[in-house]
C-alpha positions in Angstrom: -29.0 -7.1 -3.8 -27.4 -7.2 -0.3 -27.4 -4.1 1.4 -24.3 -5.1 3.8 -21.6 -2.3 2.8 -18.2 -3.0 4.6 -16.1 -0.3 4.9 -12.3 -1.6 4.2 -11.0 -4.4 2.9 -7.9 -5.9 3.8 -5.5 -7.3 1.4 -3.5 -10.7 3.0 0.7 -10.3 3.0 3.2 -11.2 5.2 3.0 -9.5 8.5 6.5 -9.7 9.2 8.0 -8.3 6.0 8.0 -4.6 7.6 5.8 -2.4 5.6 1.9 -2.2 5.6 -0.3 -0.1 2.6 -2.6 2.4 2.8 -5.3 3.3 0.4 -8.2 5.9 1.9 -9.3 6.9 -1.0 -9.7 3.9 -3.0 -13.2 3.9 -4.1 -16.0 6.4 -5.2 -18.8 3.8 -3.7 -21.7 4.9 -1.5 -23.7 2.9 1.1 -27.3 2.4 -0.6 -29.1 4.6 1.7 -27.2 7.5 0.3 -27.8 7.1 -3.0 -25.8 9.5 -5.1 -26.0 12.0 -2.2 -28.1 14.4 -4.6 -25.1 14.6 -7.3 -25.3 13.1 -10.9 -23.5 10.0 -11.4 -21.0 11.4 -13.6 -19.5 13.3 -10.4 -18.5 10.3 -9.1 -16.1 9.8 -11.8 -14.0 12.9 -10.8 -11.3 13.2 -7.8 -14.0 14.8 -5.9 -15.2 11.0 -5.2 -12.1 8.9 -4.7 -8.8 9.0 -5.7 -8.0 7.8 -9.4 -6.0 4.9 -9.8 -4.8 4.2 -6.4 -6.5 1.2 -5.5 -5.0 0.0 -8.1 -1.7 1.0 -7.7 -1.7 -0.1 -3.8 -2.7 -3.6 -4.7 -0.1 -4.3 -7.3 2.3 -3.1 -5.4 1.2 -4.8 -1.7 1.0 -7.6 -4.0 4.9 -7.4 -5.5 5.5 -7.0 -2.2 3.6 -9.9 -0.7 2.7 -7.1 2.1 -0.5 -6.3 3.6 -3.0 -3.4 2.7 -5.9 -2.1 3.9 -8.2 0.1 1.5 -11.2 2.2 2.0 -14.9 1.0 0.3 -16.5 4.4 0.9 -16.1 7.9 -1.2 -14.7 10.4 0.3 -18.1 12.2 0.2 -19.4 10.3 2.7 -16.8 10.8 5.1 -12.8 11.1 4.0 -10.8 8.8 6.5 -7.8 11.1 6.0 -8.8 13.9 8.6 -9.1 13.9 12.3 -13.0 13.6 13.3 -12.5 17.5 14.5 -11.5 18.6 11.2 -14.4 20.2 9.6 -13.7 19.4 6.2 -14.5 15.7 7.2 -17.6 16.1 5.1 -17.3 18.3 2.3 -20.5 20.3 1.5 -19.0 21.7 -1.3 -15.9 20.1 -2.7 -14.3 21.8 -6.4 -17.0 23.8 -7.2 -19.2 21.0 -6.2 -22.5 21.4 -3.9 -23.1 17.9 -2.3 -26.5 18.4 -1.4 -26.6 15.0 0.5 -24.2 17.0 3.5 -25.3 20.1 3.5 -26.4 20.9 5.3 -25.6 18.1 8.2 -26.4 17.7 11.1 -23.7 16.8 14.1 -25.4 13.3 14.8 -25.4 12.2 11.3 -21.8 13.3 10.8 -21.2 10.8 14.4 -23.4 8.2 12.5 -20.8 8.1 9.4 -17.5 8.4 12.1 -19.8 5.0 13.4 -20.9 3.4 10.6 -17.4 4.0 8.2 -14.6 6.2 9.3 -13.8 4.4 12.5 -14.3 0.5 11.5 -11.6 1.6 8.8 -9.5 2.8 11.2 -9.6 0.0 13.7 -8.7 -2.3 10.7 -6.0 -0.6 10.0 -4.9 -0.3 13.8 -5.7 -3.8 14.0 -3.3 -4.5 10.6 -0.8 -2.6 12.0 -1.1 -4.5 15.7 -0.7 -8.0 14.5 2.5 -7.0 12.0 4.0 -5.5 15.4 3.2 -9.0 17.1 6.1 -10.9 14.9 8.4 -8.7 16.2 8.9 -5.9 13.0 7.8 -2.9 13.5 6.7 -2.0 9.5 6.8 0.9 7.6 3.4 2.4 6.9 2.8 3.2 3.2 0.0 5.3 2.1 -0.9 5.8 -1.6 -2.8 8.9 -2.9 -3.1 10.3 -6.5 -3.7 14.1 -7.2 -5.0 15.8 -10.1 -2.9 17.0 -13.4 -4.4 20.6 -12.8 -5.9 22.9 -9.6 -8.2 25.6 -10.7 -6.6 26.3 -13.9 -3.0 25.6 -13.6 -0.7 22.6 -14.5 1.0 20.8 -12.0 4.7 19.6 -13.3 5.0 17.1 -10.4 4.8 13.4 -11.9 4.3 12.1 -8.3 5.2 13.2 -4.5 6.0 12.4 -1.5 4.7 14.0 1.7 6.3 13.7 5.1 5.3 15.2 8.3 8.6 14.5 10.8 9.6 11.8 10.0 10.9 12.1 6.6 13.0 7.9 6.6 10.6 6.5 4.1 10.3 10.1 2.1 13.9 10.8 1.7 14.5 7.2 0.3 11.8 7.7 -1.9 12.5 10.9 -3.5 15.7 10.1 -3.9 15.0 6.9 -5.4 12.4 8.1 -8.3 14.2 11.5 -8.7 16.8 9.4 -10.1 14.7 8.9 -13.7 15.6 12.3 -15.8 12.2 12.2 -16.8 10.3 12.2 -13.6 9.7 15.5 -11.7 9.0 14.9 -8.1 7.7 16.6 -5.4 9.2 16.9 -2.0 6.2 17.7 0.1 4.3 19.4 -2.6 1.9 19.5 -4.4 0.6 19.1 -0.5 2.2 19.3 3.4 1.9 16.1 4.6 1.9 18.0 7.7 -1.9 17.2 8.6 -2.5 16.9 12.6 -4.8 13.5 13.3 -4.8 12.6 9.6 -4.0 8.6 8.8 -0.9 8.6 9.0 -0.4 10.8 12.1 -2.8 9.0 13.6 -1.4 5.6 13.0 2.7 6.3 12.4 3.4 9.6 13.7 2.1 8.9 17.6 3.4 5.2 17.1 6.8 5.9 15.8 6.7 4.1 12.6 8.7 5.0 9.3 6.2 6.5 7.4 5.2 8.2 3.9 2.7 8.9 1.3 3.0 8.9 -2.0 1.2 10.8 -4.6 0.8 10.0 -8.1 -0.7 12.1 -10.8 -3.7 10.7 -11.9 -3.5 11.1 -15.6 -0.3 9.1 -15.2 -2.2 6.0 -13.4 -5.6 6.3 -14.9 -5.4 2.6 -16.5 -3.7 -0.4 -16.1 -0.9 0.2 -18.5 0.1 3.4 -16.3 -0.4 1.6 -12.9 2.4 -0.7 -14.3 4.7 1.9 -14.9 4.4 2.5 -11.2 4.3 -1.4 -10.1 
C-alpha cells in the first residue's frame, strides 16, 4: 500500500464561470502514521471526523456547475482547515464527548508538523484555485459546503440547511432567499452557527480578497446518501 497521503484534491471546472467550491471537511481519512489516533473505528463514522455528506454534495454540484472544487483528504482530527493556525481548537483533544488520545496531549511542534504536512498544502491549493480563476478576468464567488448534525447535546435542530455570512452577506441573501422559497424547508440565516469566524477559510480566502462569499449548511440526516444529496443537486 502507498503511504503517499495528499491532502486536497481538486476537482477540474471552468475557471472563468465565477464561482469556486469548498469542501474542508470532506473526508474522515488519516495519514497512516496516525492510525486511528487512539479512537475505535466506529468514531470515525460520526461528525466528530468529517462532515457527512458533503463531499458528496460539493462534487455534484461543482459538477452541475462545471465549476471547480477543491476538497480536504484529511479528518478534522488531525487538523480542521476551517480555523486560523492561532485558534486553539485547531486540534481537538476532546471533541463531543470524545477524548482523542492521539492529540492530547500535543505538543507545539507536532501541531506545526500537521499546519506543514496538511492544513497549509490545502490552503495553497485553494489559494492557488482561486488565483488562476482570477487570471481569466472573473473574480468568482467562493462556495463552501458544510453539513451539521440533526441534534446538539440533546436538542433538535429545525433548520433543514443554513447559510452563514460574515460581512459580506451577496451570496447568503440570494441563497436564503432562494431555498426559503420551498414551504417545506426551514432555513437558517446564520444559525445554527456565526459564520463570523476570524482567519477561518473563508475569511481567509474571500473576506481579505473581496470575493462574494457563503457557506452552506446542510443537515446531515438530510444528505446522508445519494438519494438525499440529489435533493440538494
Amino acid at each position: 500500500m502507498s503511504n503517499v497521503f495528499s491532502s486536497f484534491e481538486i476537482i477540474d471546472g471552468d475557471p472563468s464561470c465565477g464561482i469556486v467550491f469548498l469542501c474542508d471537511h470532506a473526508r474522515n481519512s488519516l495519514p497512516e502514521q496516525y492510525g486511528t489516533l487512539g479512537l475505535p473505528e466506529g468514531e470515525f463514522k460520526r461528525h466528530i471526523a468529517y462532515d457527512i455528506g458533503a463531499e458528496a454534495l460539493t462534487l455534484g454540484l461543482a459538477q452541475k456547475l462545471g465549476a471547480p472544487a477543491v476538497h480536504s483528504c484529511f479528518s478534522r482530527l488531525l487538523i480542521d482547515p476551517n480555523r486560523g493556525m492561532d485558534d486553539p481548537t485547531i486540534v481537538m483533544g476532546l471533541s463531543d464527548g470524545t477524548v482523542v488520545p492521539g492529540n492530547h496531549p500535543i505538543s507545539g511542534e507536532e501541531i506545526q508538523n500537521r499546519i506543514d504536512s496538511y492544513y497549509a498544502p490545502y490552503h495553497d491549493a485553494v489559494a492557488d484555485l482561486i488565483d488562476r480563476c482570477q487570471s481569466t478576468g472573473t473574480n468568482p464567488m467562493i462556495f463552501s459546503i458544510h453539513s451539521f448534525t440533526p441534534s446538539w447535546r440533546g436538542v433538535h435542530r429545525k433548520w433543514h440547511a443554513a447559510m452563514l455570512w460574515d460581512v459580506d452577506r451577496r451570496l447568503s441573501e440570494f441563497m436564503v432567499d432562494g431555498l426559503g422559497r420551498d414551504s417545506d424547508l426551514i432555513i437558517g440565516d446564520n444559525e445554527p452557527y456565526d459564520g463570523a469566524l476570524r482567519n477561518d477559510t473563508l475569511y481567509r480566502h474571500a473576506t481579505q480578497r473581496g470575493l462574494a462569499q457563503g457557506l452552506l449548511e446542510v443537515r446531515q440526516d438530510l444528505i446522508s446518501d445519494d438519494a438525499g444529496v440529489n435533493e440538494w443537486i
